[in-house]
C-alpha positions as CSV (number, residue, x, y, z in Angstrom):
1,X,11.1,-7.3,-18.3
2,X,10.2,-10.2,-16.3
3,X,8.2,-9.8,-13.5
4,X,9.4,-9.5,-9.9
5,X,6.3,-11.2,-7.4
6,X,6.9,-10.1,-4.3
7,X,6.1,-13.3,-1.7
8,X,4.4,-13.3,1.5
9,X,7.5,-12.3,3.7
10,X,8.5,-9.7,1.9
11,X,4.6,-8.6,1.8
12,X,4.4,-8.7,5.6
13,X,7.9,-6.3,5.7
14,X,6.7,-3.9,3.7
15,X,3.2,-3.9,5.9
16,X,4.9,-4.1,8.9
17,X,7.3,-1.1,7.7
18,X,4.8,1.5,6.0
19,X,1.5,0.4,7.3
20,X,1.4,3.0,11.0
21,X,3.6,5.8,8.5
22,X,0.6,5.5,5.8
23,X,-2.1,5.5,8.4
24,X,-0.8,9.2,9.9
25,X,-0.7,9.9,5.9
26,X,-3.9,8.9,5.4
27,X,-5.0,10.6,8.1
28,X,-4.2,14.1,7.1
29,X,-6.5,13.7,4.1
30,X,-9.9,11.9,5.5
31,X,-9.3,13.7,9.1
32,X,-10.7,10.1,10.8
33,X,-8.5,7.7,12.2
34,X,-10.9,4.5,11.5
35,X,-11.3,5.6,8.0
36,X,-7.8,5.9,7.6
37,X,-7.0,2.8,8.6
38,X,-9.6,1.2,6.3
39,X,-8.0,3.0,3.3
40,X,-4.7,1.9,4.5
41,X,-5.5,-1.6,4.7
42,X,-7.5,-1.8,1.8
43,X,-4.7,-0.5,-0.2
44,X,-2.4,-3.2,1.0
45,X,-5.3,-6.1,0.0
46,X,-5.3,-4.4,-3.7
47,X,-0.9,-4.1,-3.4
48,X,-0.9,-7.7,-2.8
49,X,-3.8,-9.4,-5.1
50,X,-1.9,-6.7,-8.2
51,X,1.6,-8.0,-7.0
52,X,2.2,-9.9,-10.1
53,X,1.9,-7.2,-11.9
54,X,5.4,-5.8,-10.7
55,X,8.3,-5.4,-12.4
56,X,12.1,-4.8,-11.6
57,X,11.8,-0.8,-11.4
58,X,8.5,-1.0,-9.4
59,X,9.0,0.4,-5.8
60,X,6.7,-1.1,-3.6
61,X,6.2,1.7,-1.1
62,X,6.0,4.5,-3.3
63,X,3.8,2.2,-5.6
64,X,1.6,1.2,-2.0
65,X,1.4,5.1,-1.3
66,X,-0.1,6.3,-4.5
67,X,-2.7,3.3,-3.8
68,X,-3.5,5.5,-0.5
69,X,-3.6,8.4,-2.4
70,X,-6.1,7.1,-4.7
71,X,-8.1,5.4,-2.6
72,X,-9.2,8.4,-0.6
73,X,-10.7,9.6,-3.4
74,X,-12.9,7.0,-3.8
C-alpha cells in the first residue's frame, strides 16, 4: 500500500474536530483538566511527526484516540 500523508489542513481539521471531544475523554481517565489537555495535545504532536506512517485503511481519529489512550498510561 502506498502511504497516505495527511497535510497540514487536513491536520488542523482533524484537531479542530476531535481535540475538545478527546480532552472530556481524557478527562475521565487522569481526573485533571490541565493534564488532560497535555495528553491531548501531546498525542496530536506524536499523530502528526508519525503521519507518514499512514496508510489507506488508517483512520485518523480512531488512530489519534488510541494515542490518548496510551499516553495516559505513561
Amino acid at each position: 500500500m502506498s502511504a497516505q500523508v495527511i497535510n497540514r489542513s487536513e491536520f488542523e481539521r482533524l484537531y479542530a474536530q476531535y481535540h475538545p471531544r478527546f480532552v472530556v475523554i481524557a478527562q475521565r481517565y487522569v481526573r485533571d483538566a490541565m493534564v488532560a489537555e497535555d495528553l491531548v495535545t501531546d498525542s496530536f504532536v506524536s499523530f502528526w511527526k508519525n503521519r507518514e506512517r499512514f496508510d489507506g485503511g488508517t483512520n485518523p481519529a480512531a488512530y489519534l484516540l488510541t494515542i490518548v489512550k496510551n499516553k495516559r498510561l505513561i
